[in-house]
C-alpha positions as CSV (number, residue, x, y, z in Angstrom):
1,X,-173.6,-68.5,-67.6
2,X,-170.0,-68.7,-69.5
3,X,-170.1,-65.0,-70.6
4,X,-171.0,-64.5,-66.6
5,X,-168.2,-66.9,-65.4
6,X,-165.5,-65.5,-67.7
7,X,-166.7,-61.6,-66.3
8,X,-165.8,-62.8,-63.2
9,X,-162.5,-64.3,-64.2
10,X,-161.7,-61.2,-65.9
11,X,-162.4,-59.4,-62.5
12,X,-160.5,-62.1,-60.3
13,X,-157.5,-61.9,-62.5
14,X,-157.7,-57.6,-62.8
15,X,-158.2,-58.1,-58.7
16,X,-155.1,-60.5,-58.2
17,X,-152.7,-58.2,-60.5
18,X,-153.8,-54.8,-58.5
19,X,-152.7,-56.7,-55.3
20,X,-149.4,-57.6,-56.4
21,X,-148.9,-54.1,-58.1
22,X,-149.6,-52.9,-54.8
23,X,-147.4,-55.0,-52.8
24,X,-144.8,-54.4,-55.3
25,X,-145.4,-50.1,-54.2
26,X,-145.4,-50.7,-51.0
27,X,-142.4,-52.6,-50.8
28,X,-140.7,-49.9,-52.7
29,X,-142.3,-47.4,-50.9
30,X,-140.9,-49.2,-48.0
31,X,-137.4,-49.0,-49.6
32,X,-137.7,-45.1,-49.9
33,X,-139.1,-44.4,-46.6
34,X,-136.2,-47.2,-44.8
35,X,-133.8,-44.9,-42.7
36,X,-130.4,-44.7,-44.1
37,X,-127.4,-44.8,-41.6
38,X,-127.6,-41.3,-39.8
39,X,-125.3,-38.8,-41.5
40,X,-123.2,-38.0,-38.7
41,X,-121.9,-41.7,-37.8
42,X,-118.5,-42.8,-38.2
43,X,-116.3,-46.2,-37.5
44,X,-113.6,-45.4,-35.0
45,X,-111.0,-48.3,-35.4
46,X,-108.6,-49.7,-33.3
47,X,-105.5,-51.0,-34.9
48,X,-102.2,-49.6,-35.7
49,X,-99.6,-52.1,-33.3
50,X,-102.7,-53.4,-31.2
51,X,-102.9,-57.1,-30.7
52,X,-105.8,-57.1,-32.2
53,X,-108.8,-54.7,-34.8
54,X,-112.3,-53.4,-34.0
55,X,-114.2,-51.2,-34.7
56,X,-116.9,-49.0,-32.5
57,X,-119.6,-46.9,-33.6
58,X,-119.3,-43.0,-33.4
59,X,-120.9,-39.4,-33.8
60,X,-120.1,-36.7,-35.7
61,X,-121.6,-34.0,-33.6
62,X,-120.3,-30.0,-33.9
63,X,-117.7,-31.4,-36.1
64,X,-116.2,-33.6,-33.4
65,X,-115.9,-37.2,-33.2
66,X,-118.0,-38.7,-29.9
67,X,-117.6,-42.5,-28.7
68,X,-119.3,-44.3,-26.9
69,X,-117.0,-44.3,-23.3
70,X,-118.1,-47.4,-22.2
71,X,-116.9,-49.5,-24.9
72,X,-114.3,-46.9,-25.7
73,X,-112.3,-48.2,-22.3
74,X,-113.6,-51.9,-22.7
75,X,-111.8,-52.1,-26.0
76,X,-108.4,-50.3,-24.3
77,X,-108.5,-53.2,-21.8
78,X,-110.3,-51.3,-18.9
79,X,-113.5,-52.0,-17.5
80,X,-116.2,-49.4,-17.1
81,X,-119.1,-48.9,-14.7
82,X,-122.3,-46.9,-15.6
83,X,-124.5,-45.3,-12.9
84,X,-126.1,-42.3,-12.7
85,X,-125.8,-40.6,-16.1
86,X,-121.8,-41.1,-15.5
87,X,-119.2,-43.8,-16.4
88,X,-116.5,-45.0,-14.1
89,X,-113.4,-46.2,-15.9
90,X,-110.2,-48.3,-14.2
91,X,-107.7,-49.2,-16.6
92,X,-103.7,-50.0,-15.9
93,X,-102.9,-46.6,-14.6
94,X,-105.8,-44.7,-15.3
95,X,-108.7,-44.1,-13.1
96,X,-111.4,-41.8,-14.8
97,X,-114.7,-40.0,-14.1
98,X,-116.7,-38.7,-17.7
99,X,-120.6,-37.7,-16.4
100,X,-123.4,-36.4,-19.2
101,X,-123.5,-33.1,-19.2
102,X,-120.1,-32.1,-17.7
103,X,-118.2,-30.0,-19.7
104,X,-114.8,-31.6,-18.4
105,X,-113.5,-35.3,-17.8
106,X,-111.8,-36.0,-14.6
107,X,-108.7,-38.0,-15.5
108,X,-106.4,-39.3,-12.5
109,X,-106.9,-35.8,-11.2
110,X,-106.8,-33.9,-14.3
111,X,-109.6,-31.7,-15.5
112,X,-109.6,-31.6,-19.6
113,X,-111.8,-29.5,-20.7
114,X,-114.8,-30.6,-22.8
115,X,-116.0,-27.3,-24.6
116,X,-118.7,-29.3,-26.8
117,X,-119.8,-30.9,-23.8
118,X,-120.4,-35.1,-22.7
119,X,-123.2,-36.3,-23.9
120,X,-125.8,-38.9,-23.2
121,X,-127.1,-40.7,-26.6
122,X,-129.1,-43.6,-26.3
123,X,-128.7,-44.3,-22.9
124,X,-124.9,-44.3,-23.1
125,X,-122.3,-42.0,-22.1
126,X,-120.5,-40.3,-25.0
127,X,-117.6,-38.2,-24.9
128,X,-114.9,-37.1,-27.5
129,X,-112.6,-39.7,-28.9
130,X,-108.9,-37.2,-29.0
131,X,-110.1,-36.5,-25.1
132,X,-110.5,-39.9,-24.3
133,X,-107.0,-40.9,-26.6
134,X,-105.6,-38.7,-24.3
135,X,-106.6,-40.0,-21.0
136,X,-105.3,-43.0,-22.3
137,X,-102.6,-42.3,-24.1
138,X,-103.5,-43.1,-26.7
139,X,-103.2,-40.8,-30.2
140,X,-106.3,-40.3,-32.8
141,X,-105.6,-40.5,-36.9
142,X,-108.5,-39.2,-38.4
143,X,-109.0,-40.2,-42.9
144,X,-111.4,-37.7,-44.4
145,X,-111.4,-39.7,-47.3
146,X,-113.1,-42.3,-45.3
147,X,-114.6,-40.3,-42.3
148,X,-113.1,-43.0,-40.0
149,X,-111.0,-42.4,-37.1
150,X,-108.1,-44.6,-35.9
151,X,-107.1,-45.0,-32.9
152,X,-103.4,-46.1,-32.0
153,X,-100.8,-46.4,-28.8
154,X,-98.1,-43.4,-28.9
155,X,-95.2,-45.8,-28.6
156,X,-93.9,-48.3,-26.3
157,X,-93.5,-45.5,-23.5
158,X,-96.6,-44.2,-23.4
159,X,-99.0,-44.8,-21.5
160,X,-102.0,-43.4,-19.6
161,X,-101.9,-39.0,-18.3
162,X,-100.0,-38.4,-15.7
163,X,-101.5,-37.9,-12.2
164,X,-101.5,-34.3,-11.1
165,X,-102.8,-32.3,-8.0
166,X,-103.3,-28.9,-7.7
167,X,-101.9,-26.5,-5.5
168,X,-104.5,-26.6,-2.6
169,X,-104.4,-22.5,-1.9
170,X,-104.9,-21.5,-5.4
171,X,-107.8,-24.0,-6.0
172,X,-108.9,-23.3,-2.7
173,X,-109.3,-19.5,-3.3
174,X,-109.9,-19.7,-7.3
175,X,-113.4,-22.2,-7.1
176,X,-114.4,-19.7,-4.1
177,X,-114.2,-16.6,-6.1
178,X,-115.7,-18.2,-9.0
179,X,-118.3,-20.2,-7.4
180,X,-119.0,-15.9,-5.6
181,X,-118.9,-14.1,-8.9
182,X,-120.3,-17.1,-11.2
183,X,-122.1,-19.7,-9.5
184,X,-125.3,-19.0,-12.2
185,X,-123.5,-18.9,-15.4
186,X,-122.6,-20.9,-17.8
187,X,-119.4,-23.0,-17.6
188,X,-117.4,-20.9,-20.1
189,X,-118.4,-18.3,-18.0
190,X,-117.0,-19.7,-14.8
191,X,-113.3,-20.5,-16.6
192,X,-114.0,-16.6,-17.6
193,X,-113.1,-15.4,-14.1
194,X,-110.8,-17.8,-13.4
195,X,-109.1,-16.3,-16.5
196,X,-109.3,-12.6,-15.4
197,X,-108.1,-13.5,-11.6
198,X,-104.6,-15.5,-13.5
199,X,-104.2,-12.5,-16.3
200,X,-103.9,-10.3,-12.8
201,X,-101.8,-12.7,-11.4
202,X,-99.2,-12.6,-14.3
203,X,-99.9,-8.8,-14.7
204,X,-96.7,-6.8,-13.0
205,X,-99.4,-4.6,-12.0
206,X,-101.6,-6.8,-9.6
207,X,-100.6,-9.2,-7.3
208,X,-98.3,-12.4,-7.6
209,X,-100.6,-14.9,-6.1
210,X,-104.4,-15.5,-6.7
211,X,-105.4,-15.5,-2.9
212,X,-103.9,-11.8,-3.2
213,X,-105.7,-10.7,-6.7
214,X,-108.5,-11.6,-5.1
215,X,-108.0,-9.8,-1.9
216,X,-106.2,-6.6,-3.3
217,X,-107.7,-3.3,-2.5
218,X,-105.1,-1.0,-3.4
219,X,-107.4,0.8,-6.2
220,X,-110.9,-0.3,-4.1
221,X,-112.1,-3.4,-3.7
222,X,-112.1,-5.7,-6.7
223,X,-114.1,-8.9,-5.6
224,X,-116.9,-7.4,-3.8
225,X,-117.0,-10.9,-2.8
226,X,-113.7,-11.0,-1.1
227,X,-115.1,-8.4,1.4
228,X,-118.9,-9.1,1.9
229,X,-118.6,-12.9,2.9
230,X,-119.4,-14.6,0.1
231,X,-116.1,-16.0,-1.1
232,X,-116.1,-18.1,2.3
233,X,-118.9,-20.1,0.8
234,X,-118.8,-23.9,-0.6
235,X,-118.1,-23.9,-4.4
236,X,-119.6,-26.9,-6.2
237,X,-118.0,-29.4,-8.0
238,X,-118.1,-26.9,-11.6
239,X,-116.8,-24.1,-9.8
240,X,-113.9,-26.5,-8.6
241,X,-113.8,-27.9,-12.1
242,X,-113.6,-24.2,-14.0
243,X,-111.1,-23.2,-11.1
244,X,-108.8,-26.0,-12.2
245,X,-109.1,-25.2,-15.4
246,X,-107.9,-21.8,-15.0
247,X,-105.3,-22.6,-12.9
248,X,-103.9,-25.2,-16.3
249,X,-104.3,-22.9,-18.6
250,X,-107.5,-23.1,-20.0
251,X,-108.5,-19.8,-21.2
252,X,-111.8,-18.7,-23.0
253,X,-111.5,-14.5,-22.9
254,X,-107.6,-13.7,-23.5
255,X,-106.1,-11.4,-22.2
256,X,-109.0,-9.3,-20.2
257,X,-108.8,-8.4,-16.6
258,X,-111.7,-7.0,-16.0
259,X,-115.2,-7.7,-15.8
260,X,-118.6,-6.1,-15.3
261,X,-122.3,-7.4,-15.4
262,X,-123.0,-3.9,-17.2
263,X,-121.3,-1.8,-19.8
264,X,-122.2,1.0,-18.1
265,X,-119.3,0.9,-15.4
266,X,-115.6,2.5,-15.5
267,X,-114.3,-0.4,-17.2
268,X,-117.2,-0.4,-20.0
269,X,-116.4,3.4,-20.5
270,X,-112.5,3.0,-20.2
271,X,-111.4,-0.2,-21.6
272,X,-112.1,-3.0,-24.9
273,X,-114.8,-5.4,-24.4
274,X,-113.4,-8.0,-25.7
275,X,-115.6,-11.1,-24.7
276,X,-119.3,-11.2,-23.7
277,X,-120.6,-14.2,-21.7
278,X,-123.1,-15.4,-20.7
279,X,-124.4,-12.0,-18.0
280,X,-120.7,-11.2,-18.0
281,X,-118.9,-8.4,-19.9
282,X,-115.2,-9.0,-19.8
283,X,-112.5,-6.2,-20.8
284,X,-109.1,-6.1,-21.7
């Protein structure tokens, strides 16, 4: 009976001590498999001459620094309002529309362009933190050393962009000849014909305005558009978007003023392709 009772001693104790070796692997298998704070997140920190320091969360996506709009503007002193995959933001001076999967903001009237797009992560609005700085006007410092960004005011007379309007003919005629020749490509693609219509307009060869680049027919007709009807139809709210875009600047094929859906045309036998998009072929 004692050699039997000490057997099963042995075998208690052996059983006891694999347990705990095995709580002690899975713990530390636990350890391994634990997530580690995602790669691409990085503190964005408000401080610099602020009344105050804190710090938000942000994403490191296609080497650009998104934030989280919503707390972006609460921590600026404005108040934000989520609904509908977009965020509404009032601040002192500043009214402000960013909506997931725009590739602009709306600013008090400005469109700033967005060429990595706003996102949605999480269920949260994110856009990226210089474009924001700027709506507010605010400036970005950004450390490598410590992958952080800092936000800070540009001085005592700074304060939020400017409010701008557009010049209702060009916009007018500019989101109807792009919403005509571009209404199914991408964005880019849309700021692409704004960009050929304003090369012609600053050409000494074409017209001086964009209503008349698009309507010119000395050579033939260039906007088929212009003349079959379809430039009289409602643009949406991108093709207004690109159009402003254009009209400020923005510009995504340099200096080409022409475009084709085909190479094989007079322009892709006479002039440099110098910028493919989307179904577009643009030329210089």
């Amino acid at each position: 009976m004692k050699a039997q009772t000490k057997v099963r001693l042995r075998k208690w104790r052996l059983s006891i001590t694999a347990l705990a070796v095995s709580a002690i692997l899975l713990n530390v298998g636990s350890i391994i498999a634990a997530p580690r704070k995602m790669q691409n997140e990085v503190p964005v920190i408000f401080s610099h001459g602020l009344p105050f320091q804190r710090s938000i969360g942000g994403r490191l996506i296609d080497d650009t620094t998104y934030v989280n709009v919503r707390l972006f503007a609460e921590t600026l002193g404005g108040t934000a309002t989520e609904s509908g995959g977009a965020t509404y933001v009032v601040a002192a001076g500043l009214e402000m529309e960013v909506r997931s999967g725009d590739h602009y903001l709306v600013a008090n009237g400005n469109y700033i362009y967005v060429p990595t797009g706003v996102r949605t992560i999480g269920d949260n609005v994110y856009a990226p933190v210089r474009l924001l700085a700027r709506a507010f006007g605010a400036a970005v410092e950004w450390s490598d050393a410590l992958r952080t960004a800092y936000i800070a005011p540009l001085g005592p007379n700074s304060g939020p962009i400017a409010p701008t309007s557009y010049d209702s003919d060009d916009l007018y005629w500019m989101s109807r000849i792009i919403s005509a020749e571009a209404r199914g490509e991408p964005f880019e693609g849309k700021i692409a014909v704004g960009n050929v219509v304003m090369n012609r307009k600053n050409d000494p060869w074409h017209p001086n305005t964009v209503k008349d680049v698009i309507f010119d027919n000395r050579s033939g007709v260039q906007f088929t558009p212009a003349y079959s009807g379809a430039i009289y139809n409602t643009p949406s709210r991108d093709c207004i978007a690109a159009a402003a875009l254009a009209l400020d600047g923005v510009n995504v094929v340099g200096e080409a003023i022409y475009f084709a859906q085909s190479l094989n045309c007079w322009a892709g036998h006479n002039r440099v392709n110098n910028a493919t998009i989307g179904g577009h072929y643009f030329f210089l």
